[in-house]
VODO-509211 format. One record per residue (C-alpha): residue number from 1; residue in three letters; z, x negated, y negated. Coordinates in steps of 0.02 Angstrom, whole numbers, plus 50000, padded with zeros to 5 digits. Last residue first. Example, Ala and Ser with C-alpha at 12.3 -4.5 7.8 and 13.67 -1.06 7.14 Angstrom:
// residues 2
[node 2,SER,[50357,49316,50053]] [node 1,ALA,[50390,49385,50225]] 
// end
This chain:
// residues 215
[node 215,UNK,[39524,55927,53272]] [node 214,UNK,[39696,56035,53272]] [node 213,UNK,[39803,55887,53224]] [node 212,UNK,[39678,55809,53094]] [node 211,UNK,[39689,56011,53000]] [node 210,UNK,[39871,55982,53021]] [node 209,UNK,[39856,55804,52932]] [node 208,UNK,[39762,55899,52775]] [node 207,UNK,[39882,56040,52775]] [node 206,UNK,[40035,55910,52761]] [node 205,UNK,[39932,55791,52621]] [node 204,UNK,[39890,55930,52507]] [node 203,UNK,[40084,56035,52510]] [node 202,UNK,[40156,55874,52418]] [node 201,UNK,[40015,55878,52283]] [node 200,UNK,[40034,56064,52268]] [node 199,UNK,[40247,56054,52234]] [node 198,UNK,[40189,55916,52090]] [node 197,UNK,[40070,56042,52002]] [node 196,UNK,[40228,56173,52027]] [node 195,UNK,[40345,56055,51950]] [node 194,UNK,[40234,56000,51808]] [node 193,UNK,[40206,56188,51749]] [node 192,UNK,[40373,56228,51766]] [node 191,UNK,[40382,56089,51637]] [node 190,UNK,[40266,56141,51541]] [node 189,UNK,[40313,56293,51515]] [node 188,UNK,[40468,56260,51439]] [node 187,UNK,[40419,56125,51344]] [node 186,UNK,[40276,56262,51258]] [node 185,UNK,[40423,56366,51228]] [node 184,UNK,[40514,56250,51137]] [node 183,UNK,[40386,56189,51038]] [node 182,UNK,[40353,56389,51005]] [node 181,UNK,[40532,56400,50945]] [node 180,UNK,[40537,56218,50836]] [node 179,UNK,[40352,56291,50739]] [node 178,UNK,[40447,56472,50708]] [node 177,UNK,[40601,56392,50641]] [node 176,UNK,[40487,56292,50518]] [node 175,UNK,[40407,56436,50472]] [node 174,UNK,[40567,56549,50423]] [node 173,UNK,[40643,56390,50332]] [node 172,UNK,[40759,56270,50417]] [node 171,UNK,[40934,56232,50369]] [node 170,UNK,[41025,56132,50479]] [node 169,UNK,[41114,56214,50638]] [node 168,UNK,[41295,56211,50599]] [node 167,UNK,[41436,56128,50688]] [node 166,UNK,[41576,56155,50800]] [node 165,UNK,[41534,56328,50889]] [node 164,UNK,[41644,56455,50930]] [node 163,UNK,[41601,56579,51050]] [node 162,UNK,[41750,56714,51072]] [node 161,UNK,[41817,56802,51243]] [node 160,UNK,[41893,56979,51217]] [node 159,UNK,[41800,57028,51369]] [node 158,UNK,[41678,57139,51277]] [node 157,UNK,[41683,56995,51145]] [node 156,UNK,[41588,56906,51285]] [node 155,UNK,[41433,57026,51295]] [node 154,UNK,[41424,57036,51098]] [node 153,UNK,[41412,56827,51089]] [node 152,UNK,[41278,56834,51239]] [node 151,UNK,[41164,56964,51153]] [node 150,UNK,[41205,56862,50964]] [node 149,UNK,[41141,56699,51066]] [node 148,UNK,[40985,56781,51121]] [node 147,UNK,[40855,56629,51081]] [node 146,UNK,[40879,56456,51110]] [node 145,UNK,[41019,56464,51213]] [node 144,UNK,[41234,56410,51236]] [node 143,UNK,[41174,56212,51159]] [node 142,UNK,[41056,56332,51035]] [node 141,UNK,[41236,56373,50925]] [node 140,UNK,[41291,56196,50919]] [node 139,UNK,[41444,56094,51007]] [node 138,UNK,[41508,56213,51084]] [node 137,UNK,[41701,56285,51124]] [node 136,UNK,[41704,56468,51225]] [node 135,UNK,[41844,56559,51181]] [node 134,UNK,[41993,56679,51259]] [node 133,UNK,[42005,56606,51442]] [node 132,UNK,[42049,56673,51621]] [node 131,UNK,[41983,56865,51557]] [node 130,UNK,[41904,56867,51741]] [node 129,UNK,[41745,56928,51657]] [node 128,UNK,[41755,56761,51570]] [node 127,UNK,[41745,56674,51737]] [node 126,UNK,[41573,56772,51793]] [node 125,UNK,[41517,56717,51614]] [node 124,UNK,[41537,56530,51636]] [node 123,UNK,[41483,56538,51832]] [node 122,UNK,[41326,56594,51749]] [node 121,UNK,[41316,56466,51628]] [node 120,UNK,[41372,56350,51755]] [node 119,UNK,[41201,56388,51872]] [node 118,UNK,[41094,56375,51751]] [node 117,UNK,[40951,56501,51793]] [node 116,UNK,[40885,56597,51622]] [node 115,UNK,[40805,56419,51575]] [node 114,UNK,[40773,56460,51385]] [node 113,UNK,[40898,56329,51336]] [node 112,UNK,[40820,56189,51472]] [node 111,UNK,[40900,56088,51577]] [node 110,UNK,[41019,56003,51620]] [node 109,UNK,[41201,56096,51619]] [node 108,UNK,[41415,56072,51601]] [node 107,UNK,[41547,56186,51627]] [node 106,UNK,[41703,56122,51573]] [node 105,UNK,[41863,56213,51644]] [node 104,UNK,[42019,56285,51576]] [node 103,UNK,[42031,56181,51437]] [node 102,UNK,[42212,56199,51338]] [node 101,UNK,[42206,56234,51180]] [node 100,UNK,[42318,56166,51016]] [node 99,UNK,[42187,56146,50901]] [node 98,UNK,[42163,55958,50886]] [node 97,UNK,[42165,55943,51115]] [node 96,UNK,[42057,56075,51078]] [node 95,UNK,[41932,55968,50954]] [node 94,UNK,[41937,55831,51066]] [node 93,UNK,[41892,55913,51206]] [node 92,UNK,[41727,55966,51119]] [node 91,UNK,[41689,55808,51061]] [node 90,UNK,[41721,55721,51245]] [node 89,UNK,[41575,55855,51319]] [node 88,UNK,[41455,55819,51194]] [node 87,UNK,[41482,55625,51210]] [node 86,UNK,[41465,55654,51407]] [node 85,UNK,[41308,55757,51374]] [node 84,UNK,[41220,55618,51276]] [node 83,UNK,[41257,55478,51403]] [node 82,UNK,[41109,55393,51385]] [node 81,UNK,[41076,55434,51575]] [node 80,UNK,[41097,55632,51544]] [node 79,UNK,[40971,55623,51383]] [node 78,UNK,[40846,55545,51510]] [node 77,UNK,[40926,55682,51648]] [node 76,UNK,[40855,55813,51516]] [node 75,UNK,[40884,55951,51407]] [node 74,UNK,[41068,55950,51378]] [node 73,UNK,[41196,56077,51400]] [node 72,UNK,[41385,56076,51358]] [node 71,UNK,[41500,56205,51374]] [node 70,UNK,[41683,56195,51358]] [node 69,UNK,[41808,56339,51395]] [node 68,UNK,[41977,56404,51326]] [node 67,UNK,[42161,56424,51328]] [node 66,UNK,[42260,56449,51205]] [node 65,UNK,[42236,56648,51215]] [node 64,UNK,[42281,56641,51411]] [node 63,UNK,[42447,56546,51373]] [node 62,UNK,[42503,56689,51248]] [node 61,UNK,[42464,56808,51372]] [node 60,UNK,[42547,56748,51513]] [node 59,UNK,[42710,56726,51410]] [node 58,UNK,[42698,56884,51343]] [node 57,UNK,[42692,56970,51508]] [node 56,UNK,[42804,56835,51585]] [node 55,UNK,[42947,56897,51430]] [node 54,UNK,[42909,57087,51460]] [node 53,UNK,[42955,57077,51629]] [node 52,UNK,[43098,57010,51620]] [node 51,UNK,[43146,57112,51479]] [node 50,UNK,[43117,57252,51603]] [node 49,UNK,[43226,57168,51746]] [node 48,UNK,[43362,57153,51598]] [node 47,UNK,[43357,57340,51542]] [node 46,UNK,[43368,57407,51760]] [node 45,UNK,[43512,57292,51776]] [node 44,UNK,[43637,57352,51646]] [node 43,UNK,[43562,57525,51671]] [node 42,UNK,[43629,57491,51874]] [node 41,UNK,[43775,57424,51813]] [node 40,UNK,[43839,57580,51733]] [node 39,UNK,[43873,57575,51560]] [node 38,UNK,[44026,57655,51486]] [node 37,UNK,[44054,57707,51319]] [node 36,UNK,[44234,57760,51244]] [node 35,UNK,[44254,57927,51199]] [node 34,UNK,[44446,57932,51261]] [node 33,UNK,[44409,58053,51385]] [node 32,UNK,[44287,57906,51446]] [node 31,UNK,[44092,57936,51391]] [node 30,UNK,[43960,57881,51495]] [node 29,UNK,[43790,57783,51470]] [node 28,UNK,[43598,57778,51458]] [node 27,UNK,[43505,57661,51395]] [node 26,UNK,[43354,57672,51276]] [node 25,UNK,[43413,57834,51228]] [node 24,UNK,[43399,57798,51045]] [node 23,UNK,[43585,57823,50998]] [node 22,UNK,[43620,57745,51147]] [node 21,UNK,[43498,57601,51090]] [node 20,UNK,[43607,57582,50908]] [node 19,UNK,[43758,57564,51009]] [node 18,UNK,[43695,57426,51099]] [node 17,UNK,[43646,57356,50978]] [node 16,UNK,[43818,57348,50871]] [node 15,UNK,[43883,57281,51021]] [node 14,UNK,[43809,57107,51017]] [node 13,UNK,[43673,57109,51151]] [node 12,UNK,[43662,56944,51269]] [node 11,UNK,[43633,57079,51414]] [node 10,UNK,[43804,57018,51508]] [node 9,UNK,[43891,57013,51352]] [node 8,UNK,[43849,57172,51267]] [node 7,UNK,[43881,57262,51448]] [node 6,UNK,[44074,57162,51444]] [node 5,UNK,[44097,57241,51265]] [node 4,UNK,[44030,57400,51304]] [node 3,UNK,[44153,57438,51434]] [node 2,UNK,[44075,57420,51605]] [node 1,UNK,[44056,57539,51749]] 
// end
């Protein structure tokens, strides 16, 4: 048992506290004939393994809400060679070094904004599940995807993880949006429209040497 004195001292209390959390039952002590407190040393440890505890909680979480994630997608390995992504990518860390964050990771695409199969995007959102980070940092809006980015900011927020976005798309009327979305698609298209032409030229020249084979 210690006199409240000694219990203020070893729990960095002054007295009038711990008073106050008798009164509120937040530790529990005995009285002496006298009416003096007494704290045993097992309430003496129980309050400072709690505070403990409460100090790496709120530690933990104030680290997890400075940190965040970088995304950066381009198009193409031409825009790749010219070093387009790397100047994305060095923005965006500049702006959280600016803010006070920590980067978790960069994730970092080629390819197309309405190709549903990047493999970091997806390793993006498996990791926000995780609750590891608290925002996402881009460059602009259509760097995330070309269409969908409200689905993708609502599916985040249900893991308390934020998109933020440094710039603006300029402003584009109704039509001219329109026009830039069917470009898009038509890329799109294309391209998997290039890669399966190409796949048939490759496949030509193997059945036409197993047809030699068999003859």
């Amino acid at each position: 048992m210690y006199a409240i004195g000694t219990a203020a001292v070893l729990l960095g209390v002054c007295i009038k506290t711990l008073r106050r959390w008798d009164a509120r039952k937040r530790i529990s002590c005995v009285r002496t004939p006298g009416g003096h407190r007494r704290f045993p040393i097992q309430e003496i440890t129980r309050i400072l393994t709690t505070n403990r505890k409460q100090c790496h909680a709120f530690t933990e979480t104030t680290e997890k809400n400075q940190k965040c994630a970088i995304y950066g997608r381009i198009s193409s390995y031409k825009q790749y060679k010219r070093g387009d992504l790397a100047r994305q990518i060095e923005q965006l860390k500049d702006h959280a070094r600016k803010s006070g964050m920590t980067v978790y990771h960069v994730y970092k695409d080629v390819g197309s904004g309405l190709n549903a199969r990047r493999k970091n995007l997806w390793k993006l959102l498996r990791d926000a599940r995780k609750g590891v980070f608290s925002q996402v940092l881009l460059t602009y809006k259509d760097r995330l995807t070309r269409f969908g980015f409200e689905y993708l900011k609502n599916y985040l927020a249900e893991f308390n993880v934020c998109l933020h976005h440094l710039h603006e798309l300029d402003e584009k009327t109704p039509e001219s949006e329109m026009v830039e979305d069917l470009v898009a698609i038509i890329h799109s298209f294309s391209g998997k429209l290039y890669r399966m032409r190409r796949l048939e030229k490759q496949e030509v020249p193997n059945s036409s040497l197993a047809r030699a084979i068999k003859t």
